[in-house]
PQR file of N, CA, C, O and H, with PARSE charges and radii, in Angstrom:
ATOM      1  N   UNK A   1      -5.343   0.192 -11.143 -0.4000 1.5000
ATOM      2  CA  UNK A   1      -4.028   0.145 -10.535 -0.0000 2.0000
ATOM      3  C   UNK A   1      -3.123  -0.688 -11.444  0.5500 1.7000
ATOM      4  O   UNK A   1      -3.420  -1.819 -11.829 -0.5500 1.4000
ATOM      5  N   UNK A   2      -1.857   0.040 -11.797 -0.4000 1.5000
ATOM      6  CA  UNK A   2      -1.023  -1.158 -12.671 -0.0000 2.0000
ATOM      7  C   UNK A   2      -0.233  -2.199 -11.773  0.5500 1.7000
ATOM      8  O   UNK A   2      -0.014  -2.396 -10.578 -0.5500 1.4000
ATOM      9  H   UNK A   2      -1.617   0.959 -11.484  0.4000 1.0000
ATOM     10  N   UNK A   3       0.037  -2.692 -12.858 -0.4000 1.5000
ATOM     11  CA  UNK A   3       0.401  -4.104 -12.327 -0.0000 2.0000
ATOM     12  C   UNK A   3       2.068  -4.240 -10.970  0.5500 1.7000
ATOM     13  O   UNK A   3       2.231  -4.915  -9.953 -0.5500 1.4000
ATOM     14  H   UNK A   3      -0.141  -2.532 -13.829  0.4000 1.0000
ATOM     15  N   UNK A   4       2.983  -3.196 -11.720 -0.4000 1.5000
ATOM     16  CA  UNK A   4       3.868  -2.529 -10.640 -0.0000 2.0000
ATOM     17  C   UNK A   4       3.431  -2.491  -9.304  0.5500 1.7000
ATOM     18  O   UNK A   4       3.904  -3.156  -8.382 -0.5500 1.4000
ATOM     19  H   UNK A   4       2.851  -2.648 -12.546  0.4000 1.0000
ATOM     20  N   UNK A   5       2.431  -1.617  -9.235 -0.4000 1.5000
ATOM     21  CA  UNK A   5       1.736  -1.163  -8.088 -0.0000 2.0000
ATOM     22  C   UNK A   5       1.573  -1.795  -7.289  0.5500 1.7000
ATOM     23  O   UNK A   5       2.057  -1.776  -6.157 -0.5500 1.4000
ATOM     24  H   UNK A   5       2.047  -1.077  -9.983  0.4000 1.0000
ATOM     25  N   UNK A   6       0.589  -2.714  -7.926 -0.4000 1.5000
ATOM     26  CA  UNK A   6       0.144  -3.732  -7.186 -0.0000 2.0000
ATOM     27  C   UNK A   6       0.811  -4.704  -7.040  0.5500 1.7000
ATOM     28  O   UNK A   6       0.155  -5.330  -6.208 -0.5500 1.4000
ATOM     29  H   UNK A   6       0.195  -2.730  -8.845  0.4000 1.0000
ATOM     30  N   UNK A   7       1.752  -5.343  -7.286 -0.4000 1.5000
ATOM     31  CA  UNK A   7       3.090  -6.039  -6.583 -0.0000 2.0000
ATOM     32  C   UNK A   7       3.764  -5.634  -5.563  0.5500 1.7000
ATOM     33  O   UNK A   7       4.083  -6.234  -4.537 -0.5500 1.4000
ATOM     34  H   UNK A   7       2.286  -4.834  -7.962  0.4000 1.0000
ATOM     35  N   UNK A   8       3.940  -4.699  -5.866 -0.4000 1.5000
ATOM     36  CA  UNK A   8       4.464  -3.714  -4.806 -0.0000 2.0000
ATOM     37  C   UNK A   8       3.819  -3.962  -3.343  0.5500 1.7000
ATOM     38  O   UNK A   8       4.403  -4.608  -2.473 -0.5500 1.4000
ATOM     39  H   UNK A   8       3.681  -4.211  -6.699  0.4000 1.0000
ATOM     40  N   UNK A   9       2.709  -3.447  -3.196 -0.4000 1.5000
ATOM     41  CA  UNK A   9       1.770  -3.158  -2.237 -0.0000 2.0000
ATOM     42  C   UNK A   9       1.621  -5.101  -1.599  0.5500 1.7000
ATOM     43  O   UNK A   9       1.672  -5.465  -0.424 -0.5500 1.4000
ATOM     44  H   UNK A   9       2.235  -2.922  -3.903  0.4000 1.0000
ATOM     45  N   UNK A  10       1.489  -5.752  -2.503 -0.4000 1.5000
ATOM     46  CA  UNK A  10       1.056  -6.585  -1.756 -0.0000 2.0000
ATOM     47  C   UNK A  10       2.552  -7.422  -1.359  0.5500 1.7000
ATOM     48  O   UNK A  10       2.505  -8.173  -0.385 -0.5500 1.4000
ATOM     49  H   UNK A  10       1.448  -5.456  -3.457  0.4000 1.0000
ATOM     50  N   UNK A  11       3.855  -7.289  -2.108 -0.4000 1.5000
ATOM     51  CA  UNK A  11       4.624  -7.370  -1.257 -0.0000 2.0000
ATOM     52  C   UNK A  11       5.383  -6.938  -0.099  0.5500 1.7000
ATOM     53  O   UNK A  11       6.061  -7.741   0.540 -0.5500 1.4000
ATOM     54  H   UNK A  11       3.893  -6.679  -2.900  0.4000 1.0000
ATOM     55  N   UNK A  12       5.268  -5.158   0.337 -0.4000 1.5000
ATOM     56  CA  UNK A  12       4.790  -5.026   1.097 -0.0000 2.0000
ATOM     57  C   UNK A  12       4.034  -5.385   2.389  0.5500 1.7000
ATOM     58  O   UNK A  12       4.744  -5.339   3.394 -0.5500 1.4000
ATOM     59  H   UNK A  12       4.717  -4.505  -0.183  0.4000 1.0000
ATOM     60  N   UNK A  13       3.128  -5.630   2.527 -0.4000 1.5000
ATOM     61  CA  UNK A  13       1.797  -6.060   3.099 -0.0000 2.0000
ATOM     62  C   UNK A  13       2.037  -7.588   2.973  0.5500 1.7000
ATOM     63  O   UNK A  13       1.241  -8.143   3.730 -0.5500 1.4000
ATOM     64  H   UNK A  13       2.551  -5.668   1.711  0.4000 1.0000
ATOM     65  N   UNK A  14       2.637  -8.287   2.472 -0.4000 1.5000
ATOM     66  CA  UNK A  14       3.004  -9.611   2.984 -0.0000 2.0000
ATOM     67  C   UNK A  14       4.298  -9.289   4.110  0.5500 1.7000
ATOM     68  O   UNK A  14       4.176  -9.633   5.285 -0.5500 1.4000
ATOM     69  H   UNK A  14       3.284  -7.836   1.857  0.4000 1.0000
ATOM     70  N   UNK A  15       5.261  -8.749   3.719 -0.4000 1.5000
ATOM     71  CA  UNK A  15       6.340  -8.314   4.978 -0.0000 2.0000
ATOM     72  C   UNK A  15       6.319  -8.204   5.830  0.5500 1.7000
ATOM     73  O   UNK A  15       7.021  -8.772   6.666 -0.5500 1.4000
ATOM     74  H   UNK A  15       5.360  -8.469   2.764  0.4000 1.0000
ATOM     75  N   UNK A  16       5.391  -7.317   6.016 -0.4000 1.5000
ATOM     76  CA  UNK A  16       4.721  -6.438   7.604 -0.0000 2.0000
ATOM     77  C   UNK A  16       4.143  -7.525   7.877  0.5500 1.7000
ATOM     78  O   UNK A  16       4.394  -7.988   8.990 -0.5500 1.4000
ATOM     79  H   UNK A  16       4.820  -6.855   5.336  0.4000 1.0000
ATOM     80  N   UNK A  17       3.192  -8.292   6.983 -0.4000 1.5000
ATOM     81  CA  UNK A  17       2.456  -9.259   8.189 -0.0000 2.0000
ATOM     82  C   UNK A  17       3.676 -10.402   8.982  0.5500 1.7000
ATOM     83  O   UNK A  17       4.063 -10.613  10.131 -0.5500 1.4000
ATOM     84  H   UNK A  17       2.988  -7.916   6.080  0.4000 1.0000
ATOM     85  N   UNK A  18       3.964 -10.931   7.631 -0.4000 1.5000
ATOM     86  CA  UNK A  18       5.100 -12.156   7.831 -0.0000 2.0000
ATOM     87  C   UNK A  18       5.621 -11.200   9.317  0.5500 1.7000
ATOM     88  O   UNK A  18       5.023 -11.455  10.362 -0.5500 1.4000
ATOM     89  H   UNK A  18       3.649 -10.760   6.697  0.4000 1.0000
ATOM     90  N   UNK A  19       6.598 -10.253   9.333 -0.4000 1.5000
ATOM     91  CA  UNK A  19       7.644  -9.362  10.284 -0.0000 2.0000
ATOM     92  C   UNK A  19       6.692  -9.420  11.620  0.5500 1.7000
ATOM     93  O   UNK A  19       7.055 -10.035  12.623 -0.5500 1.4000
ATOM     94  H   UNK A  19       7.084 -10.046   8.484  0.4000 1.0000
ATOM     95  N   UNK A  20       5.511  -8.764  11.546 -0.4000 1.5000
ATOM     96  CA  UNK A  20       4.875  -7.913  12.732 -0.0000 2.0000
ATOM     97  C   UNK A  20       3.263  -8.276  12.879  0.5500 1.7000
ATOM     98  O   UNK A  20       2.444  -7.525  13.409 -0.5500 1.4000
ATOM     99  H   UNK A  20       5.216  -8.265  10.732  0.4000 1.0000
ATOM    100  N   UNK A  21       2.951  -9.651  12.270 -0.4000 1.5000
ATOM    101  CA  UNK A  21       1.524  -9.968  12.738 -0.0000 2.0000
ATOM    102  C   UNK A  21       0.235  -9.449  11.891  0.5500 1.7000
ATOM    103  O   UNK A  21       0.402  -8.475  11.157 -0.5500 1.4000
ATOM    104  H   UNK A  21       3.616 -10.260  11.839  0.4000 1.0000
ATOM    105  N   UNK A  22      -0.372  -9.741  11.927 -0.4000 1.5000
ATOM    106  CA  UNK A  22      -1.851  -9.495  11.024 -0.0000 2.0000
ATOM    107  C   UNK A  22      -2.696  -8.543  11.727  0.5500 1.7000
ATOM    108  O   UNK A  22      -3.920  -8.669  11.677 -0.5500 1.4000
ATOM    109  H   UNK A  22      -0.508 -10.532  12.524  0.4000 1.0000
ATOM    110  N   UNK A  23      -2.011  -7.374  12.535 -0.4000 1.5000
ATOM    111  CA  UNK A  23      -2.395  -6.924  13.111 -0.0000 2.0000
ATOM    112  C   UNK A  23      -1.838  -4.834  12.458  0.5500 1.7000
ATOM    113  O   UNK A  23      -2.469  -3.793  12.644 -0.5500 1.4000
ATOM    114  H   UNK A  23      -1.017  -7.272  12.576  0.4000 1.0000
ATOM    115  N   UNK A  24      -0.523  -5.046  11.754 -0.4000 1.5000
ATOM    116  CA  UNK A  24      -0.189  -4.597  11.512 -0.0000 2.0000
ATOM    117  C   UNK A  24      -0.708  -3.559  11.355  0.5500 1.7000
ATOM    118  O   UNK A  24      -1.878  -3.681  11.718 -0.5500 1.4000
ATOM    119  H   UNK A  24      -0.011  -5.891  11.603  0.4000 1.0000
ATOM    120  N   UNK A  25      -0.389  -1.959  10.798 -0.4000 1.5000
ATOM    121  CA  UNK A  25      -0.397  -0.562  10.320 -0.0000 2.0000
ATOM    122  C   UNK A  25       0.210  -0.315   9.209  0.5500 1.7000
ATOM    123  O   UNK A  25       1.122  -1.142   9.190 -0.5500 1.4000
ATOM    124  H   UNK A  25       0.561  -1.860  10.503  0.4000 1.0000
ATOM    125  N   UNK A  26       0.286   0.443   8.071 -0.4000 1.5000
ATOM    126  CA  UNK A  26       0.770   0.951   7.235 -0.0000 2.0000
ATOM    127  C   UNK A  26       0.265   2.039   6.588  0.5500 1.7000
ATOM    128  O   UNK A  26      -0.911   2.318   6.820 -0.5500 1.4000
ATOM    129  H   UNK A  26      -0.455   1.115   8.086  0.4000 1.0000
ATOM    130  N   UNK A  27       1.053   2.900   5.623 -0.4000 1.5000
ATOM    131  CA  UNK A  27       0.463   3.916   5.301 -0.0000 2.0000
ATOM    132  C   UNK A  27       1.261   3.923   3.611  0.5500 1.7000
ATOM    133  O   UNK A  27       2.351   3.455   3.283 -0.5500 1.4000
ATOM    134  H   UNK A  27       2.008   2.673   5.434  0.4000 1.0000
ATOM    135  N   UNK A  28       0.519   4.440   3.013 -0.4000 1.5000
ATOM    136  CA  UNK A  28       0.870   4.267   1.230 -0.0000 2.0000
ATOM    137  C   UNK A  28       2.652   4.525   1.221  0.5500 1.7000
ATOM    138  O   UNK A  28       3.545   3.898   0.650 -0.5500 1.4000
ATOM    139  H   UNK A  28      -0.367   4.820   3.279  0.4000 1.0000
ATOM    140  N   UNK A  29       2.680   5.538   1.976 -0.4000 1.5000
ATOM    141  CA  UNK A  29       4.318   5.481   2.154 -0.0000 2.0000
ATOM    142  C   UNK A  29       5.288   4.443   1.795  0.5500 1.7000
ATOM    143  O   UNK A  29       6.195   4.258   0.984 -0.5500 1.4000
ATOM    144  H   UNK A  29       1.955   6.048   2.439  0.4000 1.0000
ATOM    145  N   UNK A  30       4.621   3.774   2.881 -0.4000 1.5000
ATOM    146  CA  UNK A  30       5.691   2.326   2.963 -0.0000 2.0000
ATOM    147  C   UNK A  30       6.150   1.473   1.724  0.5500 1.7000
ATOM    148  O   UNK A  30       7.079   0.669   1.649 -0.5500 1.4000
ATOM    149  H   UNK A  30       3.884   3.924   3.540  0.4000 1.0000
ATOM    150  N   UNK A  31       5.282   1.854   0.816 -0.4000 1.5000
ATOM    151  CA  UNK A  31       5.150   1.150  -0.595 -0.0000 2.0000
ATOM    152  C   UNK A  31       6.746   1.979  -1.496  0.5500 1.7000
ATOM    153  O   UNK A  31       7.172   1.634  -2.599 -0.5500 1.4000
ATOM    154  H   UNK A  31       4.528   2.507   0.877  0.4000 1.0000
ATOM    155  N   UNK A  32       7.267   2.966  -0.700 -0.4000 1.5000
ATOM    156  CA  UNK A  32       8.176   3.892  -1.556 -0.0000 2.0000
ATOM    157  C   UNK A  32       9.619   4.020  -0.519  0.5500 1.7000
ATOM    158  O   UNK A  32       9.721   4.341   0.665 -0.5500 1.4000
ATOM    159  H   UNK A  32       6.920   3.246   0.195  0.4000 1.0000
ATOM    160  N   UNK A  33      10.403   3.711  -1.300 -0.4000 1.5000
ATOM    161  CA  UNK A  33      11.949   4.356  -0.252 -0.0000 2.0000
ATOM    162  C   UNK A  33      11.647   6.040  -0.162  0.5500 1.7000
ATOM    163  O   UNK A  33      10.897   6.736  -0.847 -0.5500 1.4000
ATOM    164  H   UNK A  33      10.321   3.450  -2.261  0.4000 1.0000
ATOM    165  N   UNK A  34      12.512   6.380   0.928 -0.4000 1.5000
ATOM    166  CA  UNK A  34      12.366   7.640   1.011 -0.0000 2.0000
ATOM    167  C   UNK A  34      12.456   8.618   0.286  0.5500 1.7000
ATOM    168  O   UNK A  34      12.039   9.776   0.325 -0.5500 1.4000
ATOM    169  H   UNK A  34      13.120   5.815   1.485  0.4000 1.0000
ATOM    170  N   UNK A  35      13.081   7.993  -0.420 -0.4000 1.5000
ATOM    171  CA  UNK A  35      13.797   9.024  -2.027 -0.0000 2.0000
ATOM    172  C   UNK A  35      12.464   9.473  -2.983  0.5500 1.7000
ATOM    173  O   UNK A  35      11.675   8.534  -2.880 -0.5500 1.4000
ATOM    174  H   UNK A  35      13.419   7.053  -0.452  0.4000 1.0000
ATOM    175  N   UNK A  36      12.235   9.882  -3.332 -0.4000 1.5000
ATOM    176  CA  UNK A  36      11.397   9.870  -4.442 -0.0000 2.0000
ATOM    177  C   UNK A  36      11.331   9.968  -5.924  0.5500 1.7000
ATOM    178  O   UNK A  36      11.193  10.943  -6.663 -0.5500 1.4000
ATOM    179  H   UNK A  36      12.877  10.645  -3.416  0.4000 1.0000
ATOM    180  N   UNK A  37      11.474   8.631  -6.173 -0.4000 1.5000
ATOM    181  CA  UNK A  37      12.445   8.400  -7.499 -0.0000 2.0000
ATOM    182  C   UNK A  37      11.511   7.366  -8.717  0.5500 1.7000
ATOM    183  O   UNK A  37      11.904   6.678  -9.659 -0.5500 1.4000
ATOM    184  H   UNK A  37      11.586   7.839  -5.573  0.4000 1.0000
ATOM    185  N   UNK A  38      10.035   7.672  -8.128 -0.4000 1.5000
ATOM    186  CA  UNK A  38       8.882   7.654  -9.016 -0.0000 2.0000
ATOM    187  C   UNK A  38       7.896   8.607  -8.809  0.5500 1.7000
ATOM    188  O   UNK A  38       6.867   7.931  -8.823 -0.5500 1.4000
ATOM    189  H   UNK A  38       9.715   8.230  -7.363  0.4000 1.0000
ATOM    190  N   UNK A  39       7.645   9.521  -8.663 -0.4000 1.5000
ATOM    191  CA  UNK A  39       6.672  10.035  -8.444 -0.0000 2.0000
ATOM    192  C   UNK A  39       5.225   9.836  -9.253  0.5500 1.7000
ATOM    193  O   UNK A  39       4.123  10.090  -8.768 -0.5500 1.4000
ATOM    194  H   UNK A  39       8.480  10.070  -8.652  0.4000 1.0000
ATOM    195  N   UNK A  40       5.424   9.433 -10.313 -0.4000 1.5000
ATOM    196  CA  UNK A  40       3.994   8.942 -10.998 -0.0000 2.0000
ATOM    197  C   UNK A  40       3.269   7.743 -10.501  0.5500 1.7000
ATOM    198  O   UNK A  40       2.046   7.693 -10.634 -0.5500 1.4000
ATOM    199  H   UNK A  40       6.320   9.226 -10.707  0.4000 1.0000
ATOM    200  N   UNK A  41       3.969   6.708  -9.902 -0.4000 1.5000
ATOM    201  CA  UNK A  41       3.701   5.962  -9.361 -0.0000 2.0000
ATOM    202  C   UNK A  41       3.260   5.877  -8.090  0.5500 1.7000
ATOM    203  O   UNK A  41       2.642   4.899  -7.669 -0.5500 1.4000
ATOM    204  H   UNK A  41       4.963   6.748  -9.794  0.4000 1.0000
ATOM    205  N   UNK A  42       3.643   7.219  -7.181 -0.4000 1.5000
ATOM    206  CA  UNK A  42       3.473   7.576  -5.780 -0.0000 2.0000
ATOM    207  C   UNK A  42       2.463   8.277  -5.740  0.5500 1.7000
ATOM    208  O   UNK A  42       1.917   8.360  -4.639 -0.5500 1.4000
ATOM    209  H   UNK A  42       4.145   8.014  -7.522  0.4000 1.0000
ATOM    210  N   UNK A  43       1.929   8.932  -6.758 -0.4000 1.5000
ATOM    211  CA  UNK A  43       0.393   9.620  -6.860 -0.0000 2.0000
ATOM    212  C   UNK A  43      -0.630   8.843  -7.314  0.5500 1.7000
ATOM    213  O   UNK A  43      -1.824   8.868  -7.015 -0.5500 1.4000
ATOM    214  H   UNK A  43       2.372   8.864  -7.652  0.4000 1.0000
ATOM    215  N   UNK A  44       0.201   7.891  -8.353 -0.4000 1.5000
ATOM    216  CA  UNK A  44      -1.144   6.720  -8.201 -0.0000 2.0000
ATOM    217  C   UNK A  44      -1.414   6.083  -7.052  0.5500 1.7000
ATOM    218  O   UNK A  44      -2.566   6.023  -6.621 -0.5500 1.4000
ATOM    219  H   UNK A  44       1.171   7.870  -8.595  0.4000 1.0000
ATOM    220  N   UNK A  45      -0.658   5.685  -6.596 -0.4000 1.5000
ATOM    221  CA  UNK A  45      -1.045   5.390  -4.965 -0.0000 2.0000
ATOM    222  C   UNK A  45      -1.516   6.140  -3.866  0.5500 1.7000
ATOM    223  O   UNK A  45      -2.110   5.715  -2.875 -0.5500 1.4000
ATOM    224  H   UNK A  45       0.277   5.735  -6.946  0.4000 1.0000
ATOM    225  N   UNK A  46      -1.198   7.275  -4.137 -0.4000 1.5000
ATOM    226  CA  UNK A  46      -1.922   7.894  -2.969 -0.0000 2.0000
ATOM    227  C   UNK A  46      -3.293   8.371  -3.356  0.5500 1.7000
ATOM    228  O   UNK A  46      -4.144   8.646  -2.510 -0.5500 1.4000
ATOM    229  H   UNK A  46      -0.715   7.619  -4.942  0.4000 1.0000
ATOM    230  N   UNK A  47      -3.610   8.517  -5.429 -0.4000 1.5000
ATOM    231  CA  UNK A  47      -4.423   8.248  -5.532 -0.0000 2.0000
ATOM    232  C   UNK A  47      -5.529   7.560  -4.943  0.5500 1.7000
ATOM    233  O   UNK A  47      -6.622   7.964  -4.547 -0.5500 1.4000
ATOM    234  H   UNK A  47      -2.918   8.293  -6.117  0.4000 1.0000
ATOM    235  N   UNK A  48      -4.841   6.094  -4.984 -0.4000 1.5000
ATOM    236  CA  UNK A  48      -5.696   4.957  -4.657 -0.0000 2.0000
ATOM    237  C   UNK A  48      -6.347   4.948  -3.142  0.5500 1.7000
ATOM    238  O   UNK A  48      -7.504   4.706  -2.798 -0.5500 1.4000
ATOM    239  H   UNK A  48      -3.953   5.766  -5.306  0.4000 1.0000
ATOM    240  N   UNK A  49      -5.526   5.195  -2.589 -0.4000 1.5000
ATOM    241  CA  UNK A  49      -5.346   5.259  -0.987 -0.0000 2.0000
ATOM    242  C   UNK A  49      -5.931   7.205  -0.874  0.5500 1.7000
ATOM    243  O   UNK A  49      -6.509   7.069   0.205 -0.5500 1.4000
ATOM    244  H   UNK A  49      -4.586   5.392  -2.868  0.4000 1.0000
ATOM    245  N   UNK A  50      -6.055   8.090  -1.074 -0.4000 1.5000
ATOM    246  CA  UNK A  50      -6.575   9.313  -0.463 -0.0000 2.0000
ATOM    247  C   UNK A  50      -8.187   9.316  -0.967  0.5500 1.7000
ATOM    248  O   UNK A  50      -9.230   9.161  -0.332 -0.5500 1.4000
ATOM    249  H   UNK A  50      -5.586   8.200  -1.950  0.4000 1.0000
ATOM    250  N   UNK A  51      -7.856   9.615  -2.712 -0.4000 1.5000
ATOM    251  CA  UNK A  51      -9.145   9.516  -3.036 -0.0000 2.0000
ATOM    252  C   UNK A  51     -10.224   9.092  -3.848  0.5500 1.7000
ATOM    253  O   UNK A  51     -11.121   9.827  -4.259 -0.5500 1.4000
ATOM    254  H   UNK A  51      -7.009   9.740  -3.228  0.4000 1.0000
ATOM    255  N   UNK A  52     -10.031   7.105  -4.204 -0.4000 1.5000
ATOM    256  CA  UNK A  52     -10.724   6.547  -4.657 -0.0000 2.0000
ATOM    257  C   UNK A  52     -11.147   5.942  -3.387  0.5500 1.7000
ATOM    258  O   UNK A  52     -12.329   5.607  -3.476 -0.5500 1.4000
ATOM    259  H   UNK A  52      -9.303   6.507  -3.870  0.4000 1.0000
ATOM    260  N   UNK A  53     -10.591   5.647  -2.132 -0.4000 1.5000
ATOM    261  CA  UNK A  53     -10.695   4.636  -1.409 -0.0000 2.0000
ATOM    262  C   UNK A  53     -11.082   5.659   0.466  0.5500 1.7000
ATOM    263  O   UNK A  53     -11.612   5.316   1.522 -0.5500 1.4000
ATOM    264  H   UNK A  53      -9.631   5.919  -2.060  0.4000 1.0000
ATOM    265  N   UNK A  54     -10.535   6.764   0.023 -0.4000 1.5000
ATOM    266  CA  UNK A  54     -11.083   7.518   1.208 -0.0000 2.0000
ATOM    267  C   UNK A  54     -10.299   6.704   2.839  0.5500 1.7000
ATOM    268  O   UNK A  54     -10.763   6.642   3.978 -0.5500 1.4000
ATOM    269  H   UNK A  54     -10.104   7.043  -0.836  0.4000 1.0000
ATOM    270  N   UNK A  55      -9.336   6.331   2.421 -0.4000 1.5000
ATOM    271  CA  UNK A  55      -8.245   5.449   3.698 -0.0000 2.0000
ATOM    272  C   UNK A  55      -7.871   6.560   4.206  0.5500 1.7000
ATOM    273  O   UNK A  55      -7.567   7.586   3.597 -0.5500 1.4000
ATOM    274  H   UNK A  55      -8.959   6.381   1.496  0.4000 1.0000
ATOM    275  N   UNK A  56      -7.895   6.304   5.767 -0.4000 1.5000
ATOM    276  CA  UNK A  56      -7.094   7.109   7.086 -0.0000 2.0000
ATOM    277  C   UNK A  56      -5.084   7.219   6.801  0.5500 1.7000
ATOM    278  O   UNK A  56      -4.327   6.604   6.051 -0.5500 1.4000
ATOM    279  H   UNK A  56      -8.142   5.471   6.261  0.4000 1.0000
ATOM    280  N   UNK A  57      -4.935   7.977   7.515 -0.4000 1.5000
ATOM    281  CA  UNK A  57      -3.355   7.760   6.873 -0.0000 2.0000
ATOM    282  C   UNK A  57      -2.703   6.658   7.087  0.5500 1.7000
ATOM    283  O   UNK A  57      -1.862   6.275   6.274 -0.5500 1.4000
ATOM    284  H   UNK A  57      -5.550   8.477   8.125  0.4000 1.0000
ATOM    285  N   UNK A  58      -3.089   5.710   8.637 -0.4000 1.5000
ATOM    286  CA  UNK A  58      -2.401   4.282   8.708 -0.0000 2.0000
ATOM    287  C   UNK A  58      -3.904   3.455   8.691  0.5500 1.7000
ATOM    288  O   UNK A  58      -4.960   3.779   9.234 -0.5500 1.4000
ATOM    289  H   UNK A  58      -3.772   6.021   9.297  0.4000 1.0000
ATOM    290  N   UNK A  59      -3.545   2.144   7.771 -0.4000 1.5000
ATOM    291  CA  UNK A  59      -4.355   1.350   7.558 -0.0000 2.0000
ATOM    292  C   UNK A  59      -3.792  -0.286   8.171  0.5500 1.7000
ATOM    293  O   UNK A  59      -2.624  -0.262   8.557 -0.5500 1.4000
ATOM    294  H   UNK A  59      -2.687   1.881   7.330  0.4000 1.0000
ATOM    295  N   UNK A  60      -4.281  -1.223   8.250 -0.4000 1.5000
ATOM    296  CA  UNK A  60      -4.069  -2.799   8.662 -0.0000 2.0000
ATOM    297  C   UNK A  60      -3.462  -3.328   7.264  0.5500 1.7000
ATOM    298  O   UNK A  60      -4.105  -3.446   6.221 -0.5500 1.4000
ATOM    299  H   UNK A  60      -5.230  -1.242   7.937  0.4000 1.0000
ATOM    300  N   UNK A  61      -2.294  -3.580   7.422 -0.4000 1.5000
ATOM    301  CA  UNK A  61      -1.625  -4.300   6.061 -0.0000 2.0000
ATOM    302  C   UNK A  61      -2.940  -5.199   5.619  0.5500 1.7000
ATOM    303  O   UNK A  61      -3.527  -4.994   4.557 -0.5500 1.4000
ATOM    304  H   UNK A  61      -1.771  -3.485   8.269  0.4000 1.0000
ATOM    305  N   UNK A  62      -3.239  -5.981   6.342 -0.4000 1.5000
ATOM    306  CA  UNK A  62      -4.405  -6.906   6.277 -0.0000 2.0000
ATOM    307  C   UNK A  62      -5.682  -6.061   4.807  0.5500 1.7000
ATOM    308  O   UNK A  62      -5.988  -6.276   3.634 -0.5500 1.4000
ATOM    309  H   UNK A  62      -2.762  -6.148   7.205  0.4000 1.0000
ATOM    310  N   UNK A  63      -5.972  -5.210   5.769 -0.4000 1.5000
ATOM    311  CA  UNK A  63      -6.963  -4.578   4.678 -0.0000 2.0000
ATOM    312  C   UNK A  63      -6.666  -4.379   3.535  0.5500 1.7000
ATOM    313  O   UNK A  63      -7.341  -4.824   2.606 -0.5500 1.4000
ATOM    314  H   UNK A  63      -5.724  -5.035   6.721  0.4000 1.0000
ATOM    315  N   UNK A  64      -5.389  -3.534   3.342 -0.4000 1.5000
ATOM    316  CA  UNK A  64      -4.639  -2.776   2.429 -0.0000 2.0000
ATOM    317  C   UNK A  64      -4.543  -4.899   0.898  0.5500 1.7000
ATOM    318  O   UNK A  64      -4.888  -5.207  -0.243 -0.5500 1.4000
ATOM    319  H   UNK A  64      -4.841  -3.173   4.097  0.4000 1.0000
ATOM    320  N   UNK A  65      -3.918  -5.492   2.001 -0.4000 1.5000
ATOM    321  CA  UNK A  65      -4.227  -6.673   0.730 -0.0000 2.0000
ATOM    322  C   UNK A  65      -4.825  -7.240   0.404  0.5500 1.7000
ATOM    323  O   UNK A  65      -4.513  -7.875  -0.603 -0.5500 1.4000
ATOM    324  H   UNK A  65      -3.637  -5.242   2.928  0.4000 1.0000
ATOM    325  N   UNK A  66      -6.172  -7.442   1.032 -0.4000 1.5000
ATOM    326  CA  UNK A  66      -7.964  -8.007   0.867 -0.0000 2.0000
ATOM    327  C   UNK A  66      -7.829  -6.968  -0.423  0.5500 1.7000
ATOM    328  O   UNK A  66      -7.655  -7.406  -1.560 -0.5500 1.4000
ATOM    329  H   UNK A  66      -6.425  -6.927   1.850  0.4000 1.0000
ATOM    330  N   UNK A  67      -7.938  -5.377  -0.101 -0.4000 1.5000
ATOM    331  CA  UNK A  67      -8.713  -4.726  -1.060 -0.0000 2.0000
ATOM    332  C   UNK A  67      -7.571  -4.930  -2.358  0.5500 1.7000
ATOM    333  O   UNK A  67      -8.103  -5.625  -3.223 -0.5500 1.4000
ATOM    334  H   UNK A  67      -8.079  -5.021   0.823  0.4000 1.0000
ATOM    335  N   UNK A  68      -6.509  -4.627  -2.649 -0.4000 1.5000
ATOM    336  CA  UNK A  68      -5.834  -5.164  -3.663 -0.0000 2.0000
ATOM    337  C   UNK A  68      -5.881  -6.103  -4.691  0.5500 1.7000
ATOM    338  O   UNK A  68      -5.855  -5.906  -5.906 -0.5500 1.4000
ATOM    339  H   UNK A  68      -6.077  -4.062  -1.946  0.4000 1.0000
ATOM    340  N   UNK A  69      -5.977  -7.502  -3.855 -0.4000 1.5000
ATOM    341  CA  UNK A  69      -6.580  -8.740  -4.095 -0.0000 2.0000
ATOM    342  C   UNK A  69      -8.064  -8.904  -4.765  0.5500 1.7000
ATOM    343  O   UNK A  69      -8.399  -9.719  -5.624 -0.5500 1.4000
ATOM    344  H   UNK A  69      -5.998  -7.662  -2.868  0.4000 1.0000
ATOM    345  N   UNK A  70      -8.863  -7.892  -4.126 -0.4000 1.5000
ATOM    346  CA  UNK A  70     -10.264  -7.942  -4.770 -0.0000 2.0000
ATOM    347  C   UNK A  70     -10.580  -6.972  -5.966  0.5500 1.7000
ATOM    348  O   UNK A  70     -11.489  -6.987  -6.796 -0.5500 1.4000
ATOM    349  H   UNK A  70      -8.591  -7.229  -3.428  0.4000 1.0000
ATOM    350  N   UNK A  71      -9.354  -5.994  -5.740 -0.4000 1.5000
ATOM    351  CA  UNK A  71      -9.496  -5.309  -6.852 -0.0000 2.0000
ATOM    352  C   UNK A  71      -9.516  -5.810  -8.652  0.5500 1.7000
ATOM    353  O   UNK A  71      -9.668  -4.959  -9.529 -0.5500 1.4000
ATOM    354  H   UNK A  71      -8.615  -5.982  -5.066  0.4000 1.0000
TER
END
């Protein structure tokens, strides 16, 4: 995962928790405005998230930044 990415995601996933609890949901989406104005970057992620990692479509921000972090 590059380094973009993964900033991304885990700022992200700090938001949602900070906003809405450690209890949170998310889905690779959230990592992108609606626009789609990377797409190389949005397939690496869904890469990461469909099929290196085999994730449901909403995941626990929580998880989503353990596995990041450990990556």
């Amino acid at each position: 995962m590059n380094k973009e990415l993964k900033e991304k995601i885990l700022q992200v996933c700090n938001d949602k928790i900070e906003k809405k609890g450690t209890n949170v949901g998310l889905s690779f989406y959230a990592f992108f405005k609606n626009k789609n104005d990377n797409p190389k970057l949005l397939m690496e992620a869904a890469t990461w998230w469909i099929e290196t990692h085999k994730l449901d479509h909403f995941e626990k921000a929580m998880k989503i930044k353990e596995m990041v972090l450990g990556n």
